[in-house]
gemmi code that builds the backbone of each chain (N, CA, C; Angstrom):
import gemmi

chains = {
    "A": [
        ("UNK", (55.988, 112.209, 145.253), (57.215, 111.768, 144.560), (57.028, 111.961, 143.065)),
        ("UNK", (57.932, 112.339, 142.389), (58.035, 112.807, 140.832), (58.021, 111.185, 140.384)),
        ("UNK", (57.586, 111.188, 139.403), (57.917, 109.872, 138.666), (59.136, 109.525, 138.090)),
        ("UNK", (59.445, 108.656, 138.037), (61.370, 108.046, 137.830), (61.427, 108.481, 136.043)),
        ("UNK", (60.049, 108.745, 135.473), (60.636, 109.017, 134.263), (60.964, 110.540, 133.854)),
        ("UNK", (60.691, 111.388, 135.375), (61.231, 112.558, 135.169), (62.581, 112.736, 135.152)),
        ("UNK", (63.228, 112.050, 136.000), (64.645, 111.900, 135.612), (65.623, 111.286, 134.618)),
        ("UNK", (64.977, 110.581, 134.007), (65.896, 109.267, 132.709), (65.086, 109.319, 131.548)),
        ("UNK", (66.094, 108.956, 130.749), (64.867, 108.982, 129.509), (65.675, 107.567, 128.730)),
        ("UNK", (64.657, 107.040, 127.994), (64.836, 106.019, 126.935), (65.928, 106.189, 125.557)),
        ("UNK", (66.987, 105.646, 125.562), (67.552, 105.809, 124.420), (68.214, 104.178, 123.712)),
        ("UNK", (67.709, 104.559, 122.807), (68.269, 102.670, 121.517), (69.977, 103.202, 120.906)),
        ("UNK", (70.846, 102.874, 121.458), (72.180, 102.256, 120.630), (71.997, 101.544, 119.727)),
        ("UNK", (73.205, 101.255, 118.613), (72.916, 100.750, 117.048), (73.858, 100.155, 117.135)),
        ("UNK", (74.100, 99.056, 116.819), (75.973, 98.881, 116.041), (76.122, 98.481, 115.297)),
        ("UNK", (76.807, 98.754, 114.132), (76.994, 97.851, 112.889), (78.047, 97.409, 113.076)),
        ("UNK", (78.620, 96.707, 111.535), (80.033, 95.925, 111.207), (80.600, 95.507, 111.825)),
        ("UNK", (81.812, 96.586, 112.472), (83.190, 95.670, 113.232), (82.458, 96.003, 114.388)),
        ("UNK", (81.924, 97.018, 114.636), (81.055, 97.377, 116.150), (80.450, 96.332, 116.648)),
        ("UNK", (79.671, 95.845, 115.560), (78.541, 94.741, 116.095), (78.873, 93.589, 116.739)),
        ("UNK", (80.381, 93.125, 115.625), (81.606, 91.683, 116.067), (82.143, 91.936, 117.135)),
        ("UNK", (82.419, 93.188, 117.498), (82.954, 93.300, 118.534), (82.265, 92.904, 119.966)),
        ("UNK", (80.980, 93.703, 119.790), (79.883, 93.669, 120.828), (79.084, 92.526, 120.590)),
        ("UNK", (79.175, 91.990, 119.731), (77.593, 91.043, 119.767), (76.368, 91.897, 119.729)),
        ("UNK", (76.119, 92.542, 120.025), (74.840, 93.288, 120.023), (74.838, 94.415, 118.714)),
        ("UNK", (73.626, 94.220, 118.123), (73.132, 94.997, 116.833), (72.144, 96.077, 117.910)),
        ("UNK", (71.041, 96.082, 118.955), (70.486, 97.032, 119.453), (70.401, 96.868, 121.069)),
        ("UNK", (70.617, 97.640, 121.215), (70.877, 98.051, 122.735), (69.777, 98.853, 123.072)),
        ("UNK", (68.827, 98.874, 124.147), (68.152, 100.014, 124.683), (68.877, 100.280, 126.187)),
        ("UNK", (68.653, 101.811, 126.234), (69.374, 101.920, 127.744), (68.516, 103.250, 128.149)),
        ("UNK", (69.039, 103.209, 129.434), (68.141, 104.587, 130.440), (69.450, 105.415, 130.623)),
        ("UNK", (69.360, 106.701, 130.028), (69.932, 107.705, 130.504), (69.682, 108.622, 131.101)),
        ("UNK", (70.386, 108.849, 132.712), (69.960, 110.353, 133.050), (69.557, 111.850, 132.072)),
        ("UNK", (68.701, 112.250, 131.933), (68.193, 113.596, 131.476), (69.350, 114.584, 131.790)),
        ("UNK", (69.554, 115.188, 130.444), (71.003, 115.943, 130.678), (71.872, 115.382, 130.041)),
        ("UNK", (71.800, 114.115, 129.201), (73.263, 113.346, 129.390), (73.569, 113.760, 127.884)),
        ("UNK", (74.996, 113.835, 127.224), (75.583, 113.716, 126.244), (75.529, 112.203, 125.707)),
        ("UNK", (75.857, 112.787, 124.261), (76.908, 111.519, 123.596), (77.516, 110.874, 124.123)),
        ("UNK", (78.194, 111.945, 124.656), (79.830, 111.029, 125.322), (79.406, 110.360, 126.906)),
        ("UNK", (78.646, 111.057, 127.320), (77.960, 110.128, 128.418), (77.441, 108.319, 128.109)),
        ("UNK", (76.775, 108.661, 126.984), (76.899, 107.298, 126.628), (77.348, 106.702, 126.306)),
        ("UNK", (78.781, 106.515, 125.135), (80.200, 106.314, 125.401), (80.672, 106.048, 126.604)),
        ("UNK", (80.766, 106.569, 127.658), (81.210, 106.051, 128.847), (81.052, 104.807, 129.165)),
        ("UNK", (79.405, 105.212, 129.315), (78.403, 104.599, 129.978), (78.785, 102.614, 129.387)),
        ("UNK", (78.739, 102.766, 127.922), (79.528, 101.746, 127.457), (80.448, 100.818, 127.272)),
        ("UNK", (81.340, 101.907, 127.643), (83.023, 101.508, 127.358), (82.998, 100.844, 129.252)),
        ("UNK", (82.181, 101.573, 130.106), (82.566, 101.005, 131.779), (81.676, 99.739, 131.778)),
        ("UNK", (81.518, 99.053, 130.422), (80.938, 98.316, 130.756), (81.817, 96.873, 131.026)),
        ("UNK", (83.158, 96.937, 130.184), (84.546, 96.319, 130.066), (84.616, 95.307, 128.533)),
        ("UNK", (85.484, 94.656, 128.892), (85.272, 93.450, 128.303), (85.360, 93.936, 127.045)),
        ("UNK", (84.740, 93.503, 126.047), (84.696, 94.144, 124.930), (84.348, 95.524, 124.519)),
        ("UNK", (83.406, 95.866, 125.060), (82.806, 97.339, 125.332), (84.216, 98.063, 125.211)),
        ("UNK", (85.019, 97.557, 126.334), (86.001, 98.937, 126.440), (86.796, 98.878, 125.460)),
        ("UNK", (86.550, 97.720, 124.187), (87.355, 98.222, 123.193), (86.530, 99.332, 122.050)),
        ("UNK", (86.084, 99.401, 122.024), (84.817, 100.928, 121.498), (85.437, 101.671, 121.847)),
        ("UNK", (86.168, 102.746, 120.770), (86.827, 103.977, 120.865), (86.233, 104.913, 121.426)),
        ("UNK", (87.174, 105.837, 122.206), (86.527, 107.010, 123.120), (85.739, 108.110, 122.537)),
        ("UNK", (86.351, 108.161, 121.509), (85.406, 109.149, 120.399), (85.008, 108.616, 118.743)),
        ("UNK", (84.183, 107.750, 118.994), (83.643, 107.127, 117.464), (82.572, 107.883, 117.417)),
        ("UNK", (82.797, 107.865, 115.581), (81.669, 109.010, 114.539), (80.353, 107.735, 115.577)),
        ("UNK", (78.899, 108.926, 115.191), (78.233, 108.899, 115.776), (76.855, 108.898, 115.036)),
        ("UNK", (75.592, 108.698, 114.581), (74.445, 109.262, 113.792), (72.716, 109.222, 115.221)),
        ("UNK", (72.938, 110.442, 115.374), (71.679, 110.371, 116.284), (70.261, 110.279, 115.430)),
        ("UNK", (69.444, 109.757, 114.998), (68.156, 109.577, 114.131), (68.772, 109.663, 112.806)),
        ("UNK", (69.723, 109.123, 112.593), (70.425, 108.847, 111.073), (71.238, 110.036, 110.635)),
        ("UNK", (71.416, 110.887, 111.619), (72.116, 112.497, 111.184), (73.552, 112.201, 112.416)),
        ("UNK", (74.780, 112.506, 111.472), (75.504, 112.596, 112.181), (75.696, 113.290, 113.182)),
        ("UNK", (76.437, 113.258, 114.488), (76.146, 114.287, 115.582), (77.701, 114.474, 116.519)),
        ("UNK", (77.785, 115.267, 117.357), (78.804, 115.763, 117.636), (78.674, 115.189, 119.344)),
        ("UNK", (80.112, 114.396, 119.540), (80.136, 114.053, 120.745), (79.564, 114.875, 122.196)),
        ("UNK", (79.526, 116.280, 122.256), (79.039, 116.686, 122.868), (77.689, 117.141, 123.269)),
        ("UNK", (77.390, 116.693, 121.792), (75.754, 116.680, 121.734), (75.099, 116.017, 122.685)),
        ("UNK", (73.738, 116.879, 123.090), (72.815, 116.514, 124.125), (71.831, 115.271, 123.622)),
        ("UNK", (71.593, 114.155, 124.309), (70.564, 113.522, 124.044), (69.452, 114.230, 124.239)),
        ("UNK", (68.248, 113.058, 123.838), (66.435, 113.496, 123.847), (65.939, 112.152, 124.577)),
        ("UNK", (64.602, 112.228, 125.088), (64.089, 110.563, 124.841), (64.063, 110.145, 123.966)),
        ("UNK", (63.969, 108.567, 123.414), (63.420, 108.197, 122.373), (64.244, 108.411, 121.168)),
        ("UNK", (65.510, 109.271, 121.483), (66.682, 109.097, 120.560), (67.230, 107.567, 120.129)),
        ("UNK", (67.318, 107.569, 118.709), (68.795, 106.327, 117.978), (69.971, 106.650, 118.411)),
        ("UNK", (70.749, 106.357, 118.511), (72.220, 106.482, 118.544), (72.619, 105.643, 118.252)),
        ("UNK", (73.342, 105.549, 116.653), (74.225, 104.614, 115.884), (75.543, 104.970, 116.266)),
        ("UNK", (76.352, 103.831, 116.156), (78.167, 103.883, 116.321), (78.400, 103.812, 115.238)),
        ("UNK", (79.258, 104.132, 114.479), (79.355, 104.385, 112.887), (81.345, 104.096, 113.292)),
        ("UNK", (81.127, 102.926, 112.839), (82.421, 102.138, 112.506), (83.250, 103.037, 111.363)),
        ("UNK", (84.229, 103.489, 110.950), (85.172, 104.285, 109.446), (84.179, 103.222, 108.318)),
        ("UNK", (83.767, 104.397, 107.571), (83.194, 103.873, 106.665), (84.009, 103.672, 105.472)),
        ("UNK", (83.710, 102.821, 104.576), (84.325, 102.106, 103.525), (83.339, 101.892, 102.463)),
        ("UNK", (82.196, 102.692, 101.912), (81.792, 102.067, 101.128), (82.032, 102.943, 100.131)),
        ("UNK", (81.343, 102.268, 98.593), (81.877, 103.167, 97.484), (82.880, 102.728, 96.807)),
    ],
    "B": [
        ("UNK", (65.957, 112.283, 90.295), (66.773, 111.754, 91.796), (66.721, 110.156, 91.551)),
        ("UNK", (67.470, 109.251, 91.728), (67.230, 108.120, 91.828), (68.342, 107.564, 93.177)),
        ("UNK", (68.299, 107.017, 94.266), (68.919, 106.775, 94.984), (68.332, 105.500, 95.834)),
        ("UNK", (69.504, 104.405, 95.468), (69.342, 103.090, 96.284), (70.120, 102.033, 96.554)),
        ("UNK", (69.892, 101.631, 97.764), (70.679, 100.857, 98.534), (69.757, 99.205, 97.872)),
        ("UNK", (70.787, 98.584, 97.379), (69.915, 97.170, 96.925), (70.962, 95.713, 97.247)),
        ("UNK", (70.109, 94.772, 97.742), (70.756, 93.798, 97.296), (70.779, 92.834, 96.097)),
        ("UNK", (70.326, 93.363, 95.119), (70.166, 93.120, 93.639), (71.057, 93.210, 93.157)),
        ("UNK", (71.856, 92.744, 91.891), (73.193, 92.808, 90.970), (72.696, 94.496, 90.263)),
        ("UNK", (73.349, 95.238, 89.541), (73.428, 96.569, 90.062), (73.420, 96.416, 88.247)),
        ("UNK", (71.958, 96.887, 87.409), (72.181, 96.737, 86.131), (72.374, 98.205, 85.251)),
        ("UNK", (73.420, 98.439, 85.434), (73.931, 99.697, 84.339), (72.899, 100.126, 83.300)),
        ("UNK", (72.419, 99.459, 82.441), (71.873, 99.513, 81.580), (70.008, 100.158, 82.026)),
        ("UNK", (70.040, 99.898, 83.111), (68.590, 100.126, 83.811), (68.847, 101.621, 83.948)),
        ("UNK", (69.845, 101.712, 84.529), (70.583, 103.196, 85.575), (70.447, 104.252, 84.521)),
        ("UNK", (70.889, 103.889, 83.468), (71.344, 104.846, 82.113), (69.646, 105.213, 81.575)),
        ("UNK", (68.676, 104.135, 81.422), (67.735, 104.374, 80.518), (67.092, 105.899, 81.013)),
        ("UNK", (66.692, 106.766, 80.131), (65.278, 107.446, 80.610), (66.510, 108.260, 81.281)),
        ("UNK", (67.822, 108.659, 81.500), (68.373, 109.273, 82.370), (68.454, 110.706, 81.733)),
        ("UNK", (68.962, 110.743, 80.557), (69.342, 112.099, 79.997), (68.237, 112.794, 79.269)),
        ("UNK", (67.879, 113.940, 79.630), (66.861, 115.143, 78.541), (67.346, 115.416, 77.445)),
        ("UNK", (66.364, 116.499, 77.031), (66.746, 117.322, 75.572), (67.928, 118.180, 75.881)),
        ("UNK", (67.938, 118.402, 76.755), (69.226, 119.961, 77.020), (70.898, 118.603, 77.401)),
        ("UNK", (70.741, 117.891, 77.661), (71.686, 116.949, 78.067), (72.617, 116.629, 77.283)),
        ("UNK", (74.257, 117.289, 76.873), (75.282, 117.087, 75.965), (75.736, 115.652, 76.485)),
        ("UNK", (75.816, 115.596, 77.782), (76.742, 114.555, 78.185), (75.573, 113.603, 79.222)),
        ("UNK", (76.388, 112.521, 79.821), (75.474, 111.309, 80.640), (77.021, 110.672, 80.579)),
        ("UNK", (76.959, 110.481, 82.021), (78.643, 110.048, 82.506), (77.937, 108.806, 83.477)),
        ("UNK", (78.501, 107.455, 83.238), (78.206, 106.753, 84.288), (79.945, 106.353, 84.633)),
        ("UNK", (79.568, 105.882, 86.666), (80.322, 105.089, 86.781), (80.261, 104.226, 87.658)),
        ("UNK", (81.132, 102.679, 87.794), (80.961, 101.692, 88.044), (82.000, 101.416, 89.157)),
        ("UNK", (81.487, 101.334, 90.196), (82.499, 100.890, 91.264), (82.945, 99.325, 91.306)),
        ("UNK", (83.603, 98.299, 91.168), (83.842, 96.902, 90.810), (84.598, 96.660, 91.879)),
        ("UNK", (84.242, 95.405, 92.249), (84.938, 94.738, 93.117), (86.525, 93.879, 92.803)),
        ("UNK", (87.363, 94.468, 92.917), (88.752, 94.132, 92.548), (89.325, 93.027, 93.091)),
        ("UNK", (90.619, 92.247, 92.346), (90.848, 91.227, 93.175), (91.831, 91.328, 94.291)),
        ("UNK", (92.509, 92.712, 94.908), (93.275, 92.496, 95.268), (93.294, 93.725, 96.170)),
        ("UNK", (93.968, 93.858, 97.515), (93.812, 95.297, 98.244), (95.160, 95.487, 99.160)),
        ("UNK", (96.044, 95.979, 98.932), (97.262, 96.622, 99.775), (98.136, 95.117, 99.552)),
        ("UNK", (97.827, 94.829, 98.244), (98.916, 93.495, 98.299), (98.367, 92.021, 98.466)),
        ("UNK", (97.144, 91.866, 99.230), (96.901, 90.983, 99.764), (95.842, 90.282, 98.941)),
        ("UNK", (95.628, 89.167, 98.624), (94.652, 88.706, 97.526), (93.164, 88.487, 97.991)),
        ("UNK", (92.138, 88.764, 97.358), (91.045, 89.331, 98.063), (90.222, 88.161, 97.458)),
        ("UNK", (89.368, 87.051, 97.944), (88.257, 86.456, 97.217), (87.362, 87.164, 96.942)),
        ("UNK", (86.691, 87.657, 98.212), (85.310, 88.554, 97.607), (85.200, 89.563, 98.603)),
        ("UNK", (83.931, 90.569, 98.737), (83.770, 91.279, 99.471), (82.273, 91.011, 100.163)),
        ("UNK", (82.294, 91.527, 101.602), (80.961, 91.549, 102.055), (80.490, 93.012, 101.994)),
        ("UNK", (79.447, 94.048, 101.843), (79.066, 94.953, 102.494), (78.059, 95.184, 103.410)),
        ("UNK", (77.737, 95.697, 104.474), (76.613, 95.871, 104.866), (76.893, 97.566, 105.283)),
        ("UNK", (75.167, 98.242, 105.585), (74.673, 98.857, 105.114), (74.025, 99.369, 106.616)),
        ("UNK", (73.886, 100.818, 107.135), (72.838, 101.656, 107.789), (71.607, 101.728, 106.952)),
        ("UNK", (71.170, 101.249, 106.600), (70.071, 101.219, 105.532), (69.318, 102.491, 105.032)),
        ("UNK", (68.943, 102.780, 106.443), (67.834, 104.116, 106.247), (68.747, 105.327, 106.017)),
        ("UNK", (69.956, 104.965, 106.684), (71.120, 106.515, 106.877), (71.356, 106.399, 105.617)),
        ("UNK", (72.049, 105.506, 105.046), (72.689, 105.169, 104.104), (71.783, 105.839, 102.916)),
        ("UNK", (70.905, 105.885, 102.620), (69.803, 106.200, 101.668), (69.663, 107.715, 101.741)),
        ("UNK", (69.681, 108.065, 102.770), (69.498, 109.875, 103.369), (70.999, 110.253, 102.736)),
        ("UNK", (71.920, 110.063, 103.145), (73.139, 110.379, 102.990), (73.616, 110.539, 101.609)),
        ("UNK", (73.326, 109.609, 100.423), (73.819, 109.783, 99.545), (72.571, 110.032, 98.967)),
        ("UNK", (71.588, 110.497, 99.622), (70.176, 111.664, 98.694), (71.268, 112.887, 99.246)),
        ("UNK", (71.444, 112.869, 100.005), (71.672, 114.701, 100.519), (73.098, 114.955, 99.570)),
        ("UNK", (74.213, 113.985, 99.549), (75.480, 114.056, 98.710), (74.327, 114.649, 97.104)),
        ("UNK", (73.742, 113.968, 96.740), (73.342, 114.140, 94.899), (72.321, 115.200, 95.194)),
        ("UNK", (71.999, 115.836, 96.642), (71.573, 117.506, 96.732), (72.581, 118.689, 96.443)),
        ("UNK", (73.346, 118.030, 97.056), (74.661, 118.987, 97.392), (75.330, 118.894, 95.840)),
        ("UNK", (75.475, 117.942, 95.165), (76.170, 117.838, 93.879), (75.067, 119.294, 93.006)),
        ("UNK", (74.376, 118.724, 93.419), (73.182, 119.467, 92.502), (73.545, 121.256, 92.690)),
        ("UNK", (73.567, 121.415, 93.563), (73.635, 122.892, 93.929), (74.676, 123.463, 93.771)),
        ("UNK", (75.850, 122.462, 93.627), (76.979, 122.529, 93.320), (77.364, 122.864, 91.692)),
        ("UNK", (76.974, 122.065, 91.154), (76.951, 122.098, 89.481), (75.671, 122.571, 89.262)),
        ("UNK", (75.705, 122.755, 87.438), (74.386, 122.866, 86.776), (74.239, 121.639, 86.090)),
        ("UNK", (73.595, 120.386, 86.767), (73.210, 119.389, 86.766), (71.512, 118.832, 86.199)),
        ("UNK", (71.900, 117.652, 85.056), (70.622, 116.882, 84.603), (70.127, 116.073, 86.105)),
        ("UNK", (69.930, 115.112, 85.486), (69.123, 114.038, 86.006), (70.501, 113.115, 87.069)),
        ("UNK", (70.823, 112.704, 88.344), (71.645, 112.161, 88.702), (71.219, 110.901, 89.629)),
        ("UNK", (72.093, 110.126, 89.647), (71.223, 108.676, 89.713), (72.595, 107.864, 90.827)),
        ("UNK", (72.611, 107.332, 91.989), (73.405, 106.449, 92.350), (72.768, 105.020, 93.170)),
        ("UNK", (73.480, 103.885, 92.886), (72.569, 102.540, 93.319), (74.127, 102.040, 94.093)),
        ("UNK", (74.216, 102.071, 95.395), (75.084, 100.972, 96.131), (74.054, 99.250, 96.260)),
        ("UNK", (75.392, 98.536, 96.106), (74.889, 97.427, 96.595), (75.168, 96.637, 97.814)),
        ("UNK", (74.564, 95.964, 98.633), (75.324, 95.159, 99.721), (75.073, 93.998, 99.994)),
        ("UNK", (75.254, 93.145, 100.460), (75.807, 91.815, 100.583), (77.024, 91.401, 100.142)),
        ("UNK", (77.035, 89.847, 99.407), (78.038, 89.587, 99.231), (78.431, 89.547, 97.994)),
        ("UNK", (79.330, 90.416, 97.579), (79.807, 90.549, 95.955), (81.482, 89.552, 95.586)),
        ("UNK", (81.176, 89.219, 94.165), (82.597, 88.496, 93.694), (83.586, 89.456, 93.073)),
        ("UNK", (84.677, 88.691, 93.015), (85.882, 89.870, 92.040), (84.750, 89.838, 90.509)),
        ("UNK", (85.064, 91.296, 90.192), (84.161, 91.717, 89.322), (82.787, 92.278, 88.954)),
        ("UNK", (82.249, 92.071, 90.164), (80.939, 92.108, 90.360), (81.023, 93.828, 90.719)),
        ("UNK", (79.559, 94.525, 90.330), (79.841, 95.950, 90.472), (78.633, 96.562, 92.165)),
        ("UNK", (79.598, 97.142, 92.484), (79.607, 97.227, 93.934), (78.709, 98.789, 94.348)),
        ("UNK", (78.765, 100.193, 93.506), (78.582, 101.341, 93.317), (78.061, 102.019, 92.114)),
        ("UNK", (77.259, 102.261, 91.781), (76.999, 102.961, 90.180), (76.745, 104.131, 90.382)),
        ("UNK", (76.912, 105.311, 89.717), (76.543, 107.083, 89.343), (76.102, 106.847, 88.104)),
        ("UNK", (75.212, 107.434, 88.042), (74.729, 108.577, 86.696), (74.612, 109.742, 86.955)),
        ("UNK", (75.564, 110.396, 86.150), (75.563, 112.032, 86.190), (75.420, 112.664, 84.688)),
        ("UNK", (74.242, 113.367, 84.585), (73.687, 114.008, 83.131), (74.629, 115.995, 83.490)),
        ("UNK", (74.476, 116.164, 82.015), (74.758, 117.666, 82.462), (74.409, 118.164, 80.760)),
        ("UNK", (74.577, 119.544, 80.468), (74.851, 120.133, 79.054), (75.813, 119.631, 78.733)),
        ("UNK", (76.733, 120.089, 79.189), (78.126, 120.336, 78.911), (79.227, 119.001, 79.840)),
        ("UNK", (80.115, 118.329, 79.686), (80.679, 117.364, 80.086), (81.380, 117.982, 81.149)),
        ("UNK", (81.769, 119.100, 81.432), (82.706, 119.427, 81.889), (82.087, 119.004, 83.758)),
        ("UNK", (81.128, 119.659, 83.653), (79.973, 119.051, 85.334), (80.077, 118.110, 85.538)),
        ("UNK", (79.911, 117.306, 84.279), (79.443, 115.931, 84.319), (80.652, 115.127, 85.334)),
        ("UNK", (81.667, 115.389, 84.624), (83.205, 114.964, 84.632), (83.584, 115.226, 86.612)),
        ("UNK", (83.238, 116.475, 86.800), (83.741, 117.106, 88.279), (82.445, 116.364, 89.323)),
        ("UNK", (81.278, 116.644, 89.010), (80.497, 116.042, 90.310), (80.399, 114.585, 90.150)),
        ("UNK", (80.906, 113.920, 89.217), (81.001, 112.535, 89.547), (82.047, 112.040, 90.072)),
        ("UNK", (83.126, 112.716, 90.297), (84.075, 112.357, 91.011), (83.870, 112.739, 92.361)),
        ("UNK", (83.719, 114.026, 92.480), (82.904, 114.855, 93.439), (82.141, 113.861, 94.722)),
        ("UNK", (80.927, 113.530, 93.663), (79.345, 112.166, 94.305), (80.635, 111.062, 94.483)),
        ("UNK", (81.333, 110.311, 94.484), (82.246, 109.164, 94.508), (83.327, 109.773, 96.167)),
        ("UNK", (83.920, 110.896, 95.643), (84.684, 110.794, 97.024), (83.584, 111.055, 98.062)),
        ("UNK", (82.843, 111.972, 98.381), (81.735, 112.232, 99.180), (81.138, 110.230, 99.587)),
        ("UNK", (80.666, 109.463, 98.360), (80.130, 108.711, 99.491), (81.059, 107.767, 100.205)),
        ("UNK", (82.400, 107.761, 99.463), (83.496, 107.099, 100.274), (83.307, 107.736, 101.243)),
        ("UNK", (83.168, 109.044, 102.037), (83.719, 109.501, 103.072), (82.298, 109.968, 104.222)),
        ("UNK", (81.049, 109.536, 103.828), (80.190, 109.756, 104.365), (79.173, 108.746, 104.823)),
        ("UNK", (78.977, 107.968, 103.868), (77.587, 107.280, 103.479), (78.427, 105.515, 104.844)),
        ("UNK", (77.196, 105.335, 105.938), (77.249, 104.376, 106.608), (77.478, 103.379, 105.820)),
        ("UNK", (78.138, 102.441, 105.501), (78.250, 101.321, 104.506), (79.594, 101.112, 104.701)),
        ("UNK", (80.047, 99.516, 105.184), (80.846, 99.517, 105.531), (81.430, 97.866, 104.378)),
        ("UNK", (82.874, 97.768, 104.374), (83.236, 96.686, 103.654), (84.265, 95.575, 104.199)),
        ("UNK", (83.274, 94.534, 103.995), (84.868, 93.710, 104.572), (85.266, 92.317, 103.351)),
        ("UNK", (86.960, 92.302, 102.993), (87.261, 91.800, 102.721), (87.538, 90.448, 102.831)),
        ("UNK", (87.514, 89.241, 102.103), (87.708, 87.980, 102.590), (88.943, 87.559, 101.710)),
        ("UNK", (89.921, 87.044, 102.543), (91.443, 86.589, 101.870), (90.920, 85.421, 101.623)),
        ("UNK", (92.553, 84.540, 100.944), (92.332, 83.471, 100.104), (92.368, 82.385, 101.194)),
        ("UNK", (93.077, 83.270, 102.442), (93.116, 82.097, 103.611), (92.228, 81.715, 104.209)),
        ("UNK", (91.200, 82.500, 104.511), (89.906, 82.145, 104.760), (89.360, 83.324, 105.713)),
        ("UNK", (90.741, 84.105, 105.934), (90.192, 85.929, 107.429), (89.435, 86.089, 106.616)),
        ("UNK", (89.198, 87.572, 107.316), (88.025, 88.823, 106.722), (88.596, 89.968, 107.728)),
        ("UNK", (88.534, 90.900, 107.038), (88.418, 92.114, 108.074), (87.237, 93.087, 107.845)),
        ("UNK", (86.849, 94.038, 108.452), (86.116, 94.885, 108.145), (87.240, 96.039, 108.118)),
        ("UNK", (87.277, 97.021, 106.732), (88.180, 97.489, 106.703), (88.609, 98.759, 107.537)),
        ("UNK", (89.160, 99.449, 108.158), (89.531, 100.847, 109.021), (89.509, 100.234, 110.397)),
        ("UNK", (88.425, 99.264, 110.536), (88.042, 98.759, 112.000), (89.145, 98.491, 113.252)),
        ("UNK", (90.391, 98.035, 112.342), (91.625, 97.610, 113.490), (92.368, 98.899, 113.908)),
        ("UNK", (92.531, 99.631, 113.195), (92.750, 101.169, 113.369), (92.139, 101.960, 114.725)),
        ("UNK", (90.720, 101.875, 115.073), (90.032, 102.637, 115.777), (89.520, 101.871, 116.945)),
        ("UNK", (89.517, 99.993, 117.041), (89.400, 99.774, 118.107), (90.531, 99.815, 119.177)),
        ("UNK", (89.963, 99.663, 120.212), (91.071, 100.017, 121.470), (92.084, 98.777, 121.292)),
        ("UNK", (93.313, 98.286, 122.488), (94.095, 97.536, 122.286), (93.230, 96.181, 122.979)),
        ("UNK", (92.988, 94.848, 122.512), (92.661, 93.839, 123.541), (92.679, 94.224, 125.242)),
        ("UNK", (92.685, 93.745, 126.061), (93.384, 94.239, 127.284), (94.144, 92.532, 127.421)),
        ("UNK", (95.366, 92.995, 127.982), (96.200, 92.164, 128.725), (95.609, 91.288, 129.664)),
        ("UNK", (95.947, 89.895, 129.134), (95.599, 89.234, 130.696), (96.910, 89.178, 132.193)),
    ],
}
model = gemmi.Model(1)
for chain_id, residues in chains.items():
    chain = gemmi.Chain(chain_id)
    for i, (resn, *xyz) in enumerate(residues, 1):
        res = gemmi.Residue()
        res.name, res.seqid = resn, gemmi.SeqId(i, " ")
        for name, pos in zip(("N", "CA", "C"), xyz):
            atom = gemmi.Atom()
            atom.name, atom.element = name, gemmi.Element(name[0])
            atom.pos, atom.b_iso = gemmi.Position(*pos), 0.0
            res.add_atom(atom)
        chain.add_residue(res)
    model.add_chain(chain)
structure = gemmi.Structure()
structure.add_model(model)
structure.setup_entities()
């Protein structure tokens, strides 16, 4: 048998500001299937209900502090910040 | 390069020293301030918070990009976050150049860029006692119906 970490890999969610009020949660770790997008994890989120499903279907995104494109592929051991419309300045 | 995210009161006078060379006609600062008032509505103070580490990358790479952009001195920006009062200064630039004319364009330039980039987010507190975080009601979904 392959080991279960051949299939999933480790990834940390972020949330700031209104994200964070919304969710309660500042860090999230989760297991994603290998293969998975951005937007996979978005899903993965939003089916979680409740508040979750108020988290927009396509919010800006920063994978290791670099912004990234919803269709972008995860890694293990990836950040993935939710980046609320920024306002500063 | 000087670039930082602080929760310290934001001293102009620090920002400026040691900023401009020998070749340097001009040294443009500017001061982002916390205002009393926003779309009408009367504002006590502001909160900010901050991606910290992004936040720091982001507006290094904006005062790269300024750089390559213009023929640029020495350029310098300090955000602050926590909790600021009406008046209190919220954003600072220093932008050196020869000639003013750089000076003048990439500091406006470095200003819209970190409005529109830099993780740092703001929320307002009314006289009634709300707060919002600002854009936030815009992009979340609707409540759901009970």
């Amino acid at each position: 048998m392959r080991p279960i970490s051949d299939f999933s890999m480790q990834i940390t969610a972020l949330f700031f500001a209104a994200y964070r009020d919304l969710t309660g949660t500042e860090e999230l770790p989760l297991r994603l299937e290998r293969g998975s997008r951005i937007s996979d994890l978005v899903r993965t989120l939003r089916d979680r209900g409740g508040s979750w499903a108020r988290l927009p279907a396509e919010p800006a995104v920063a994978v290791n502090q670099e912004y990234a494109r919803l269709d972008a592929l995860l890694s293990d051991g990836d950040e993935v910040a939710f980046i609320p419309p920024v306002s500063g300045g | 390069m000087l670039v930082e995210v602080t929760r310290e009161p934001i001293d102009p006078g620090r920002l400026l020293s040691g900023a401009h060379g020998p070749s340097d006609g001009a040294v443009l600062l500017f001061l982002g301030v916390v205002r009393d008032h926003n779309d009408g509505r009367p504002v006590e103070g502001l909160d900010y918070e901050a991606f910290e580490a992004m936040a720091e990358r982001e507006l290094a790479a904006i005062l790269h990009e300024a750089r390559a952009r213009w023929d640029l001195g020495e350029t310098r920006v300090v955000h602050r976050v926590g909790s600021l009062a009406i008046g209190e200064t919220s954003v600072a630039t220093v932008v050196c150049s020869s000639h003013r004319a750089e000076a003048y364009e990439a500091s406006r330039w470095i200003m819209d860029e970190i409005k529109k980039r830099v993780p740092i987010w703001k929320r307002e507190r009314y006289l009634d006692g709300s707060a919002d975080w600002l854009g936030a009601a815009q992009v979340l979904e609707k409540e759901p119906v009970e």
